[in-house]
ZAMARGU-4260 file (C-alpha; in steps of 0.2 Angstrom, whole numbers, plus 5000, padded with zeros to 4 digits):
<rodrens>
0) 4967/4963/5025 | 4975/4951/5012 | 4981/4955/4994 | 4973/4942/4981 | 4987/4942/4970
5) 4991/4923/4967 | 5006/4918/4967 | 5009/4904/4952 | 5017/4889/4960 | 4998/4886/4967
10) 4995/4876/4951 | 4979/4864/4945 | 4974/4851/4933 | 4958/4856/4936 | 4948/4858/4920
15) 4940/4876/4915 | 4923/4877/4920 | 4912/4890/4928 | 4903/4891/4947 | 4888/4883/4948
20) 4884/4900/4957 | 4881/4908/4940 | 4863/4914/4943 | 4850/4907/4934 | 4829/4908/4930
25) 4818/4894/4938 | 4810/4880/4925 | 4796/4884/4915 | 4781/4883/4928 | 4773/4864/4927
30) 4756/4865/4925 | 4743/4853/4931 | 4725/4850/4933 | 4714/4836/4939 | 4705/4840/4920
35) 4709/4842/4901 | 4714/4861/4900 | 4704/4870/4885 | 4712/4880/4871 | 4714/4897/4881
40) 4725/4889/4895 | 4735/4878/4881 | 4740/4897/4874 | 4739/4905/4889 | 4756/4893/4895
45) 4763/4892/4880 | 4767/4910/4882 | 4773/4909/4898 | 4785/4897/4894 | 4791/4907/4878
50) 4795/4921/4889 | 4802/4909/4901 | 4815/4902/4887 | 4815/4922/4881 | 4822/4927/4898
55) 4832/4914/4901 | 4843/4916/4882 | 4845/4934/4887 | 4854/4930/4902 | 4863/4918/4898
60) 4870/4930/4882 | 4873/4942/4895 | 4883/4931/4905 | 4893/4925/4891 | 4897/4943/4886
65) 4904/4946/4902 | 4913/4930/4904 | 4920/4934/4887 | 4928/4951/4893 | 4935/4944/4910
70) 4954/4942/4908 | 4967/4929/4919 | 4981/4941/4920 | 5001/4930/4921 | 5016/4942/4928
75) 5031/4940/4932 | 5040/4953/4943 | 5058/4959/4948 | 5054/4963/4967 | 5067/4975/4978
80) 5075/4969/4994 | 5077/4984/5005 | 5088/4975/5017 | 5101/4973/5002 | 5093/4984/4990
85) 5107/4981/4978 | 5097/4962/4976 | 5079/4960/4970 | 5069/4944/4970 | 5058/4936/4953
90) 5044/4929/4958 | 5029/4927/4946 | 5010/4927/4950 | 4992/4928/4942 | 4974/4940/4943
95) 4962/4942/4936 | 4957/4959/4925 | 4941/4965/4911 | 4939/4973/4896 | 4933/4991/4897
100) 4930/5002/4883 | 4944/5009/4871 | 4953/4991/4871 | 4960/4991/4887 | 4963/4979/4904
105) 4957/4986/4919 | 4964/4976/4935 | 4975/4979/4950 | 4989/4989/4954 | 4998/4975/4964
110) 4993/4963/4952 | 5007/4970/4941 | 5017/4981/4953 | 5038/4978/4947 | 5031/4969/4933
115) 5046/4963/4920 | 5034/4955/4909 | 5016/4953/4906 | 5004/4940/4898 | 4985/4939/4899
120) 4972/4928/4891 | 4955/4929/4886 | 4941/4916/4896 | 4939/4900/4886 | 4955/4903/4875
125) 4971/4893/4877 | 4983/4908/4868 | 4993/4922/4880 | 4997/4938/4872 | 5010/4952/4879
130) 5003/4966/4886 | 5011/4982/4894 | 5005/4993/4908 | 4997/5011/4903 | 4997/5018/4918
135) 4995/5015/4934 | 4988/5022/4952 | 4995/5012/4968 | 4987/5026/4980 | 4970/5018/4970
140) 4978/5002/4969 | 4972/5001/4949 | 4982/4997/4932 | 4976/5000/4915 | 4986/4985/4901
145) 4985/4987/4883 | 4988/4973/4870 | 4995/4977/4854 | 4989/4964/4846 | 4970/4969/4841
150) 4967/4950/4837 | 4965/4949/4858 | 4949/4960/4858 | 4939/4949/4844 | 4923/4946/4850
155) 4923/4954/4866 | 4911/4970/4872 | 4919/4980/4882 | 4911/4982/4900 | 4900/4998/4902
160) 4900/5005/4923 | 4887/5006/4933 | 4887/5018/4948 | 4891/5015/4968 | 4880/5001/4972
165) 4866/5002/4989 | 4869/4992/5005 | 4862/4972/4999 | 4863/4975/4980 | 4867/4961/4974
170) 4882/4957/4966 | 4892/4943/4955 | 4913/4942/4956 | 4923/4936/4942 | 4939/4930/4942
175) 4952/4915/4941 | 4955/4913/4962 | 4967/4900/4967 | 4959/4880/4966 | 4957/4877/4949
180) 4963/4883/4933 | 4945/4890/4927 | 4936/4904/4930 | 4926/4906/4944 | 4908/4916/4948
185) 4903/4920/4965 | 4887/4930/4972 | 4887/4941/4987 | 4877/4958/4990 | 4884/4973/4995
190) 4887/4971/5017 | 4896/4991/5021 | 4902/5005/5012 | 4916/5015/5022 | 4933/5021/5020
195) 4944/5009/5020 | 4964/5006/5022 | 4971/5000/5006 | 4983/4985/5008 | 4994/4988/4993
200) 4996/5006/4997 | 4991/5011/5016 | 4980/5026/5010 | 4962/5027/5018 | 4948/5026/5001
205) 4933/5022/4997 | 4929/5005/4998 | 4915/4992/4996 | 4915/4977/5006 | 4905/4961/4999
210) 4900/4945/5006 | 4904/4937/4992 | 4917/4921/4992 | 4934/4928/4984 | 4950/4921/4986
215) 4968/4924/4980 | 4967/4925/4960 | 4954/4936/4960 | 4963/4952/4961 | 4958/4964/4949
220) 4943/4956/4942 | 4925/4964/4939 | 4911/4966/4951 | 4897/4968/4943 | 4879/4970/4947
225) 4866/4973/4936 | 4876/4970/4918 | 4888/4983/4924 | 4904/4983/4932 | 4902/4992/4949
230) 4920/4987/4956 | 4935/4980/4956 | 4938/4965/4968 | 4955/4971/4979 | 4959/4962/4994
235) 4950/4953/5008 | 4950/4953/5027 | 4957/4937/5035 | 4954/4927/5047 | 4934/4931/5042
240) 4923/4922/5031 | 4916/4930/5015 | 4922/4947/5020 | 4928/4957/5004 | 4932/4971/4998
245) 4929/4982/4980 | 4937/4998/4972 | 4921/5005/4969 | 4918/5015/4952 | 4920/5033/4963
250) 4939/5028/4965 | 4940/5021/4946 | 4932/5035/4938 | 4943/5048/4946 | 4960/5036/4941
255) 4953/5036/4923 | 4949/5056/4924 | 4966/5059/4929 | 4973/5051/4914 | 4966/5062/4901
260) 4982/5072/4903 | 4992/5058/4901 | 4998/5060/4916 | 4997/5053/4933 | 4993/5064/4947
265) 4985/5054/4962 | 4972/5060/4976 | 4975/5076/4981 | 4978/5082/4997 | 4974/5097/5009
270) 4988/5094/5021 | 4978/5095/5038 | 4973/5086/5052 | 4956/5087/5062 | 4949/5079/5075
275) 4930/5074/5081 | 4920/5086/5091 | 4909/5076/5100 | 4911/5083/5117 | 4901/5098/5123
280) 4915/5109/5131 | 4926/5108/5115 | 4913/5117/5105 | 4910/5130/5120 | 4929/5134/5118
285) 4931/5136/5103 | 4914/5147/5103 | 4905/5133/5090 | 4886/5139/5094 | 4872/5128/5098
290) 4866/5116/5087 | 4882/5118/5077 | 4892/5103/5071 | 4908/5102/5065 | 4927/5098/5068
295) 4943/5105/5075 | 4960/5109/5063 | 4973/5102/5075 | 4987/5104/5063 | 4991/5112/5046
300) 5006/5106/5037 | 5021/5117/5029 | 5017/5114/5012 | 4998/5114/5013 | 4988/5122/5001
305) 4976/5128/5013 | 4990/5137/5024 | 4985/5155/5025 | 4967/5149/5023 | 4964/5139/5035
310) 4973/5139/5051 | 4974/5128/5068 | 4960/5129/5080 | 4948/5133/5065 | 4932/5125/5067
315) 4926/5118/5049 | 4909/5115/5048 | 4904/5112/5029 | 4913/5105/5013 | 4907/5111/4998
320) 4891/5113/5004 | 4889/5098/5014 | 4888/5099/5033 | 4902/5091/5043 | 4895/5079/5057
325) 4904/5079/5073 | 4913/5064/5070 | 4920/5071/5055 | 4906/5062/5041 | 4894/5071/5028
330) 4877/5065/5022 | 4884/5058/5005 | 4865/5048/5003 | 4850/5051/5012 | 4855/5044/5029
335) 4871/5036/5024 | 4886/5044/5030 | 4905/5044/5023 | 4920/5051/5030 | 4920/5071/5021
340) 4936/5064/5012 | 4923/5059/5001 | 4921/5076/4992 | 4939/5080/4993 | 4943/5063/4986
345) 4929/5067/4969 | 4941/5081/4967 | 4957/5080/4953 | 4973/5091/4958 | 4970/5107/4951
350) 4953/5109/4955 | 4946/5119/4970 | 4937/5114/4987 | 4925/5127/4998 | 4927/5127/5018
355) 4915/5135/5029 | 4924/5138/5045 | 4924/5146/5061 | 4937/5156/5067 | 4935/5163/5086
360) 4917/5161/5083 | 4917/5170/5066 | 4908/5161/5051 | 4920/5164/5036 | 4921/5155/5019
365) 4937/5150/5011 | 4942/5141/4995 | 4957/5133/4991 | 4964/5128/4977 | 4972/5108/4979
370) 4988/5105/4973 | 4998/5092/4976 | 4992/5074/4982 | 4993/5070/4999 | 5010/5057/4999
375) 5020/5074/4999 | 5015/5079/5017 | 5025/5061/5023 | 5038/5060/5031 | 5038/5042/5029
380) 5031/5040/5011 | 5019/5024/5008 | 5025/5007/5003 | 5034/5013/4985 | 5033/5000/4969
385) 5041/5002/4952 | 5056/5010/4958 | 5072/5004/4963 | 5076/5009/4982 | 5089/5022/4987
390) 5106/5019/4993 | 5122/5023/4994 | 5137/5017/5001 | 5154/5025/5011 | 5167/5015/5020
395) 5155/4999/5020 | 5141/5012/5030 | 5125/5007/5020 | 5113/5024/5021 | 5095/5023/5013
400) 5080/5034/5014 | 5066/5028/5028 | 5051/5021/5019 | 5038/5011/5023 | 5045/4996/5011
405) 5061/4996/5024 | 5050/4994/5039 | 5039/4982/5032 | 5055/4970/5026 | 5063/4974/5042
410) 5049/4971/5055 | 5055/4989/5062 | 5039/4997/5071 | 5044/5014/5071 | 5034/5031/5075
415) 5040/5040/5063 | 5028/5029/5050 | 5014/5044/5058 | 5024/5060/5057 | 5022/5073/5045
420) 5036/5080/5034 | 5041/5097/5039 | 5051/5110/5033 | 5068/5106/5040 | 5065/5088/5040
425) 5057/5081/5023 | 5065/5064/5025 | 5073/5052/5035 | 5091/5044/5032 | 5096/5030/5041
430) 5111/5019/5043 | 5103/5003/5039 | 5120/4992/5041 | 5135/4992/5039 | 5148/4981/5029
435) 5160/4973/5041 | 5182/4980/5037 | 5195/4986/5044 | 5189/5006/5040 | 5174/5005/5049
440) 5182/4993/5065 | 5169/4995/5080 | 5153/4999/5072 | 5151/4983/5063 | 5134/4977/5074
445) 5128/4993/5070 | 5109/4995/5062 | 5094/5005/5060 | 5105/5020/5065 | 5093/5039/5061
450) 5104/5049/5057 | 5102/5068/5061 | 5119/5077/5058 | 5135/5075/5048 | 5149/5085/5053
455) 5138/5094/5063 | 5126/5101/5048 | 5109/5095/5046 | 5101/5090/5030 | 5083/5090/5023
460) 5081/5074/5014 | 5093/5061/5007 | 5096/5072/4993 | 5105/5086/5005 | 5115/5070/5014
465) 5123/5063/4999 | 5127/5080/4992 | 5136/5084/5011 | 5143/5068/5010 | 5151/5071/4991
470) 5155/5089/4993 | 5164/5084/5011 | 5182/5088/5011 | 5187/5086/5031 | 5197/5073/5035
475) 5186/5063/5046 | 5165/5060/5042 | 5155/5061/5059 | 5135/5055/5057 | 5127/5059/5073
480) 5109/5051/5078 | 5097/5064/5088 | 5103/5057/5106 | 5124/5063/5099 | 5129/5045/5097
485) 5145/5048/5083 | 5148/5038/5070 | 5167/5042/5067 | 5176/5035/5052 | 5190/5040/5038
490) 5183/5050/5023 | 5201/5047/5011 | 5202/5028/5019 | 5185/5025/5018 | 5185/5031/4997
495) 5201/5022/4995 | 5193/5006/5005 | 5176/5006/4996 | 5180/4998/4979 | 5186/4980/4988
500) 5173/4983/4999 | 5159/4982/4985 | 5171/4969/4979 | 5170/4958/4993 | 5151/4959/4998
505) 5147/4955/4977 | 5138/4973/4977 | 5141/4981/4957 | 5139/4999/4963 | 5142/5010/4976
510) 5124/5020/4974 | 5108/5019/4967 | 5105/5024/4948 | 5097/5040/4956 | 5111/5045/4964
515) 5127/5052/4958 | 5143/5041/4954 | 5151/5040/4973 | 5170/5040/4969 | 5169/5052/4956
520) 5162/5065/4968 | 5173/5059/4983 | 5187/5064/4976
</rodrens>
């Protein structure tokens, strides 16, 4: 699946106008007859064609309302290079957003993910006004802007929500995509609703695919079906045609429930892992009786909220209420299924799910309360945005926290990207490179390095390494990789060596902000 942020340097003279697809009523019937028509057939058309021209102002004012709330959305952004993650890159780009109620922008996450600075502008005006982000849910892939400027909102009725849509509902998309300089209106109906993979983020939500052409510039612009916005447009799939895919309200209701506290909290999480039950003999062990469906715990985390609760080998067979299939779906709509994440995902953290399980046969009913969302039972987090990445520097040995973000820039397919944080190991640290002097002679094609050990003492997360490393007061630093190859070096030479280091490779700091000044430790 592709993003449809688009990036700026795609640039038109093309004038503003609107698709042709913009739906429209047929022409006033043209009567004929092969006689004079009398006085009751004279009035009898002239009626029709009165609520012909009726029916045809009132959609034409409703589409020029809901032209007049879409929003081309300009960012520039300061994006981190996890290779060097001392440099970032400025790049600029535009989307696409509307106007909801309480004079706000409703549009993408990556739209204006390590945004700088932001500018929108209203359909069929030439002004830009500053906005700012509210707040933001990359899990969700949504932003709320604001404006200070209440000149920007003149004229302009917020957009009311609809509800999530049926299978070929019909549906218009609005949004400034790439290939001309105007705005754009494309029809589609509703093709599937499943879970889906978030590009932006990697978690697995709710999503609506459409058929409807959208390309890149549509980010963050409405769906709407009905008068109502039903979704937000979020990425497509490539190499298809017409195949698209919508943050349906579910996913947008819950991001804008969660920030009545102010606060950001995300999805929450049970911290478990099932599998299907689909063959016979798996249900015959674990005593599941006949007719039964339901699905296998196969794993439950440290930190999970369910631990206690719920335990491995558990046979869940209803959520809330709602039976669990085999395959691990519930019946959200008469004879439509979703994965059961569904009712977890309606959920905010804080509230409380129900479980009926089967343990050795037994039928038991368990509630947990949810508390924390599900990036904390990583032990690679997702792709991270808004934040500068993790580093610190020793002897020219560059040390970063795994995440996704490093994989993806370094083309690294590692396994770990699956695995679950645990309680002795809540992170990874690696030695992404090293900076080539005298101190660190013979290591210097080293890369990619996991390191498990230093001196010997293992260490949670990169919090624990940096504090080991700081607090160290051996003469020699030995990082040690799970099959016991040794990184040996100087600890005095290396803190006396680091400042021309630095130096040298034009790096201003030995660390990241969020890590504590390296030479004032090291001594």
């Amino acid at each position: 699946t592709t993003l449809l942020e688009q990036p700026t340097n795609i640039t038109s003279q093309t004038p503003s106008i609107v698709s042709s697809n913009v739906p429209s009523t047929n022409d006033t019937e043209k009567l004929s007859s092969k006689v004079l028509p009398n006085e009751t057939d004279i009035q009898k058309n002239t009626a029709i064609s009165t609520e012909k021209s009726k029916s045809q102002s009132t959609i034409l004012s409703v589409n020029d309302a809901i032209k007049n709330s879409i929003v081309k959305i300009y960012t520039v952004s300061n994006i981190p290079k996890y290779r060097t993650p001392w440099n970032s890159n400025t790049s600029s780009a535009t989307g696409s957003g509307s106007i909801i109620q309480g004079n706000r922008i409703l549009t993408n996450a990556h739209v204006i993910a390590n945004s700088t600075f932001i500018q929108v502008k209203r359909f069929g005006e030439t002004k830009r006004y500053e906005a700012k982000v509210v707040d933001v849910s990359h899990a969700a892939d949504l932003a709320l802007l604001e404006v200070s400027d209440p000149s920007f909102f003149e004229g302009a009725i917020p957009l009311s929500f609809g509800e999530l849509p049926q299978i070929q509902q019909e549906v218009l998309v609005y949004g400034f995509p790439t290939g001309g300089g105007g705005m754009s209106v494309t029809k589609g109906v509703v093709s599937r609703i499943e879970y889906q993979r978030y590009a932006h983020s990697g978690e697995l939500l709710l999503a609506v695919q459409v058929d409807a052409a959208i390309n890149s510039g549509n980010s963050g612009g409405p769906v709407m079906s009905k008068g109502k916005q039903i979704g937000v447009v979020m990425q497509k799939r490539t190499r298809a045609e017409n195949i698209g895919y919508m943050v349906p309200m579910p996913v947008i209701q819950h991001f804008l429930t969660d920030l009545a506290d102010k606060k950001q909290d995300g999805f929450p999480g049970l911290g478990i892992q099932t599998q299907t039950m689909e063959n016979p003999f798996s249900k015959k062990k674990y005593l599941v009786p006949e007719g039964q469906t339901g699905i296998l715990v196969y794993r439950v985390d440290y930190n999970s909220p369910a631990k206690g609760d719920i335990q491995v080998n558990d046979v869940i067979t209803a959520i809330d209420g709602h039976n669990i299939t085999d395959t691990e779906e519930v019946e959200y709509r008469p004879n439509e299924y979703l994965s059961y994440w569904y009712y977890v995902d309606q959920k905010q953290i804080g509230d409380e799910v129900t479980f009926d399980v089967l343990r050795q046969g037994v039928a038991k009913r368990v509630t947990i309360k949810l508390t924390d969302s599900y990036k904390q039972y990583r032990l690679v987090p997702y792709e991270q945005y808004d934040k500068q990445p993790t580093y610190v520097i020793f002897g020219g040995l560059v040390f970063m926290p795994l995440t996704t973000n490093y994989l993806l820039e370094s083309a690294w397919n590692s396994e770990l990207i699956y695995q679950p944080a645990t309680l002795e190991k809540q992170e990874v640290v690696v030695l992404t490179q090293v900076l080539a002097d005298s101190v660190n002679r013979g290591y210097h094609d080293l890369n990619d390095v996991i390191v498990e050990k230093i001196n010997g003492q293992s260490f949670k997360n990169m919090k624990e390494f940096y504090q080991i490393l700081m607090q160290s007061k051996d003469d020699y630093l030995v990082f040690s990789d799970d099959m016991g190859y040794q990184v040996v070096i100087n600890r005095n030479a290396s803190i006396e060596k680091n400042p021309s280091i630095l130096q040298r490779y034009g790096i201003p700091k030995s660390q990241s902000d969020d890590l504590s000044p390296l030479i004032q430790q090291g001594q």
